[in-house]
N, C-alpha and C positions, 0 to 999 in steps of 0.2 A: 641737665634735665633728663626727663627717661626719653627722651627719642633720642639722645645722643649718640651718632654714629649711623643716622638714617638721613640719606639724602635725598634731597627732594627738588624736583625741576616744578617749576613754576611759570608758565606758559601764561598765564590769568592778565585780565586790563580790569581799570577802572577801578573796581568795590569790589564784591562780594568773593571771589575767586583769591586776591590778593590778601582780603580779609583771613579766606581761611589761612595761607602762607601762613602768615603772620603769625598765628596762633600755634603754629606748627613749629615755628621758629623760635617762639615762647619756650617752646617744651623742651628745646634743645636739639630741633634736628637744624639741619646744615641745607640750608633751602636759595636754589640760586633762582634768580627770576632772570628769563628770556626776553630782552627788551628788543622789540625792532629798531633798524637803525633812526627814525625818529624818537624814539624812545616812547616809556610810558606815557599814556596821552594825560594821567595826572600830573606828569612832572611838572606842568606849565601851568597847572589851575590855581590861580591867583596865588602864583610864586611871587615872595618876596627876593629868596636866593633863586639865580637863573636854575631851569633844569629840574629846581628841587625844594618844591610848596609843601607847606606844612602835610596836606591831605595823601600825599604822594609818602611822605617818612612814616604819618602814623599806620599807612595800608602796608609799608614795605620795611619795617622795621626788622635787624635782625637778620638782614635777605642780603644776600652778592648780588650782582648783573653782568649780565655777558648780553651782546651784539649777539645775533643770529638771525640774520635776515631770509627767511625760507621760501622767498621765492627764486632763489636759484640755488644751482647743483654743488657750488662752496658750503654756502649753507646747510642744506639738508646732507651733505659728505659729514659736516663736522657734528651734525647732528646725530647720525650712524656712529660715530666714534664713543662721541659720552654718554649715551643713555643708556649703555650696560650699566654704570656705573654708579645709578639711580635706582633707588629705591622706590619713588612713587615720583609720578608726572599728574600734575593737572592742569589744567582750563576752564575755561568758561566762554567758548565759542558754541554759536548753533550748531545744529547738528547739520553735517556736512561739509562744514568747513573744515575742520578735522584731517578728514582724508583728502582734502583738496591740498592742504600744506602737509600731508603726508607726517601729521602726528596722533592720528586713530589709533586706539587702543592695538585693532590684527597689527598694522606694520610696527607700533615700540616691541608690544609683549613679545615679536618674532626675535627683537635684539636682547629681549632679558625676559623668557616668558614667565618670572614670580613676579611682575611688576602691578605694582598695587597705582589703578589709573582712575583719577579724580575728576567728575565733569560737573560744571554747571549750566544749564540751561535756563531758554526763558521759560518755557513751557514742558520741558521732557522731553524724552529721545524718541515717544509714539504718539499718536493722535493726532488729529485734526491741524495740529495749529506746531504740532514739532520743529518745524522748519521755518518758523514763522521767527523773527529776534525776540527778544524780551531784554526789557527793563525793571528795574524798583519800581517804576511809577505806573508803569503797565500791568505789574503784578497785582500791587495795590487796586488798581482800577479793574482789572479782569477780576481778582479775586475776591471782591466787597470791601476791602480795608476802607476805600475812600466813602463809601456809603456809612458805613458803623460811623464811621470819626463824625460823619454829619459836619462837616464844615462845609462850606459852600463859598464861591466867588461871588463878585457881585453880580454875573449874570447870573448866577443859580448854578452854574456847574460845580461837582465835587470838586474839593483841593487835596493834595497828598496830606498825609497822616501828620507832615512834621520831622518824623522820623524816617530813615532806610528800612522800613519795616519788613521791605523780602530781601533784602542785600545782606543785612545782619546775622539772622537767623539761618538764612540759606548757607551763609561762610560759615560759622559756626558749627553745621549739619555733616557738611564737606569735612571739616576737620575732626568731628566726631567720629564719622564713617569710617575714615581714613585712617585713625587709630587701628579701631575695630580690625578693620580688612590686617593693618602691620598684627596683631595681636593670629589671628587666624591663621596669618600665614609661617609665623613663627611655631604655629602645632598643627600645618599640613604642610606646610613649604608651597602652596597654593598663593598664586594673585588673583587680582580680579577688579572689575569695576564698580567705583562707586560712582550714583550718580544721584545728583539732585536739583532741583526746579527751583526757580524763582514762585511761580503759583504754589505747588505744593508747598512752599514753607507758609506762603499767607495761608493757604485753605487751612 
């Protein structure tokens, strides 16, 4: 595929972060995913094989894993070792959690500063509500999605749309981005951060 030969650490849980992987993996880069030692918290979501539920292969398809447990100094050592080696890293942790496990964009880009680094948020990296988590369902609800759909429970509160309506689009956006930035920096030799919100994709 045309990313072949672009590696890519994958940091991301759950949907929308994974989603992008995925997509990325499609295209033919070499995308490994950072499983803590409990592993992906999909691997277990109504698994029929132990470890490894349908929802878990469709998000990680395409994708290695490796162990790296970052809250001690084995971990974050072996971490220092491979991310030269990497082409792009992303997530989809709030903002500040990041730097708490010591994988914020200043400490990689110091280990390889062309490194094109991919974040997803609930809300964005500024404003009011930055530091606040986000979900699909929170997006949907902060954003209107669940108002437009007009579906309603039987006390009268909205119901989600049905669909992953900011998980989808937000991974999508992520891998779009991420392109783009590989594309820039192949005619300035420049990284940089791509970042994108669960709200911003509903708004």
């Amino acid at each position: 595929g045309p990313l072949n030969g672009i590696r890519v650490l994958d940091f991301s849980i759950i949907y929308a972060g994974p989603y992008a992987a995925s997509h990325l993996a499609d295209l033919g880069a070499d995308v490994v995913k950072v499983e803590r030692p409990s592993g992906d918290p999909f691997r277990h979501n109504r698994a029929v094989v132990p470890e490894n539920s349908k929802v878990f292969q469709y998000l990680n398809r395409g994708k290695r894993s490796i162990v790296i447990n970052l809250h001690n100094e084995a971990g974050r050592a072996l971490l220092s070792r491979i991310v030269p080696d990497y082409d792009v890293v992303l997530h989809n942790y709030r903002p500040g959690v990041p730097e708490r496990l010591g994988i914020d964009y200043n400490t990689l880009s110091g280990l390889r500063p062309d490194l094109i680094y991919g974040e997803i948020s609930g809300f964005g990296d500024q404003g009011p509500r930055a530091e606040h988590p986000g979900s699909n369902i929170v997006a949907e609800a902060y954003g209107g999605a669940m108002a437009m759909g007009e579906k309603i429970d039987p006390d009268g509160a909205p119901m989600r749309t049905g669909v992953t309506m900011a998980d989808l689009p937000t991974g999508i956006a992520l891998a779009m981005g991420i392109c783009a930035a590989l594309h820039h920096r192949d005619r300035t030799g420049e990284g940089q951060v791509v970042s994108c919100s669960l709200l911003r994709s509903v708004l």
